[in-house]
N, C-alpha and C positions, 0 to 999 in steps of 0.2 A: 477730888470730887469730880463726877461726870457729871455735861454741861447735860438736861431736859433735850428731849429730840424733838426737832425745830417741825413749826404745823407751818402750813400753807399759806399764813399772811407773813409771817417772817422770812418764808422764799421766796414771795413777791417783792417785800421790800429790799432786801437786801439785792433782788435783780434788778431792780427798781434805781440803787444809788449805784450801783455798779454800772449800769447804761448810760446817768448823766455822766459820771465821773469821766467815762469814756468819750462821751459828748466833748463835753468839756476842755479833754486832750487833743482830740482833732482840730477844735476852733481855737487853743493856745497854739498850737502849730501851725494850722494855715494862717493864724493873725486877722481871723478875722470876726466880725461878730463882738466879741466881749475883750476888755482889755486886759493887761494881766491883772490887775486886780478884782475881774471879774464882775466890770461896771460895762453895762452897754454901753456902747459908743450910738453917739447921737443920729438919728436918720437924715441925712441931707435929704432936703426937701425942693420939690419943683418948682416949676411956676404955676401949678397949677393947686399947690400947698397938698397934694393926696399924697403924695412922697413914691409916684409910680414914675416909670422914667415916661410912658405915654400914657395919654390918658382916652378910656374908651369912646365913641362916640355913639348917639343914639340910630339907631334902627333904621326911622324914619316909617313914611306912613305905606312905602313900597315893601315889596315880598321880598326876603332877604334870606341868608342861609341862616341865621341863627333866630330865625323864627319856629315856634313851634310847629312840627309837619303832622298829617294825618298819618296814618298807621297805614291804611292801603298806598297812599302817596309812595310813604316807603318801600313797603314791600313790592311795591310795582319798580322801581329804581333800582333795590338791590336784585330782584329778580332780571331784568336787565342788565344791568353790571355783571352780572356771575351767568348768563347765558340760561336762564332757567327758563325762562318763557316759550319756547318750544315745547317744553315738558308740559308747564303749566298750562298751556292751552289743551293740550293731550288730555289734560285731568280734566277739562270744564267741560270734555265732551260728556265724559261719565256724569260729573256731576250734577251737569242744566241739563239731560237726556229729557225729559218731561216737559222742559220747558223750552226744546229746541223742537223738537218732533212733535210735541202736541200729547196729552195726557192721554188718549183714546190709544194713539201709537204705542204709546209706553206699555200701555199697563198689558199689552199682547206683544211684546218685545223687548229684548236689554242689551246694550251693549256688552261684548266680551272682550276683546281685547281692540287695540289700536296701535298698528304698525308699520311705519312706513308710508302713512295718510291711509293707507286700508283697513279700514273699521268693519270689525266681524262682527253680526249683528245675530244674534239664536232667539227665534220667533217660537211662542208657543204651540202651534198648529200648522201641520200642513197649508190651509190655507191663506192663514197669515204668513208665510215665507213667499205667496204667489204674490200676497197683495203690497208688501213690501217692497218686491222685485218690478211690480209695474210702478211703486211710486219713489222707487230709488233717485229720481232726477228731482223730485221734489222736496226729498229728503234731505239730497247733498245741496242745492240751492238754500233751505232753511236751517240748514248747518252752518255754510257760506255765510249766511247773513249774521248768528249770531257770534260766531266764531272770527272768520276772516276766511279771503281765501287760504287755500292749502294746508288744511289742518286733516280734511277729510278731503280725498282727493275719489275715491273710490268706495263703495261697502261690498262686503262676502255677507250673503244671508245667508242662514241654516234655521230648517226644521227642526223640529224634535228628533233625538236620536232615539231611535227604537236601544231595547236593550241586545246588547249583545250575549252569544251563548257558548260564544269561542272564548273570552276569556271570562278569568275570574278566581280565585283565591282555589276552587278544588277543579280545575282543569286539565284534562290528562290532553296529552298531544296525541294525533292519529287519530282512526275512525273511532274509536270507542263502542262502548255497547250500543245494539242499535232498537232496544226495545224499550227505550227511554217511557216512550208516550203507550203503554198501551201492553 
């Protein structure tokens, strides 16, 4: 007679006794743990009756490492640790722009990139790229403050770029035809 083909709680248990039984052979070998007749042996106990070899002590009412930390605490520590604060300061320009420069500035100007403390800054109007240009020292001074020195060291402004007519997806090279317009 063929035994029923075994369902999913009788492959657990049988993994189940197979893992003590295993157990079991490594702690009769090493001798430790249970004895052979498989009685715990008794926990020697401290002086201090918890049956630890030391026993913890409390805190206290000072700042300690196994107190609970804030989340920016941390991240400011591992971002130190790992060299990342350079970078990270790089990002808070982008991100506090509005609140470094002033909302009026912002909303006629954005940061583009930041390289090497030279901050490319693309104005939406010709003359906001002049008025930027004369307030450039006021700008990097109110960076300075809320960044630190040497994060912005320098800015490149740019106007609007007109569009270009030399490139683009159907551009032939050379003079081409020249009665485009007319």
């Amino acid at each position: 007679m063929s035994e029923p083909p075994r369902r999913g709680a009788d492959l657990a248990r049988d993994a189940l006794a197979a893992a003590r039984d295993a157990t079991a052979a490594r702690r009769a070998a090493a001798g430790g743990g249970k004895g052979a007749a498989g009685v715990r042996k008794p926990r020697r106990r401290t002086a201090g009756g918890l049956g630890r070899g030391r026993r913890r002590g409390w805190s206290g009412a000072g700042a300690d490492d196994r107190d609970p930390q804030t989340l920016g605490r941390l991240a400011s520590r591992l971002s130190g640790e790992r060299g990342w604060a350079p970078r990270l300061a790089d990002g808070a320009v982008f991100g506090r722009w509005a609140e470094l420069v002033g909302s009026e500035v912002a909303e006629h100007a954005r940061p583009e990139s930041l390289r090497d403390g030279v901050l490319t800054v693309q104005a939406d109007s010709t003359a906001w790229a002049t008025q930027l240009r004369l307030l450039q020292r006021q700008l990097l001074a109110r960076i300075a403050s809320g960044l630190g020195d040497g994060v912005v060291t320098s800015m490149r402004i740019h106007g609007p770029a007109a569009p270009s007519w030399r490139r683009g997806p159907r551009h032939v090279s050379g003079r081409g035809p020249r009665d485009t317009y007319g």
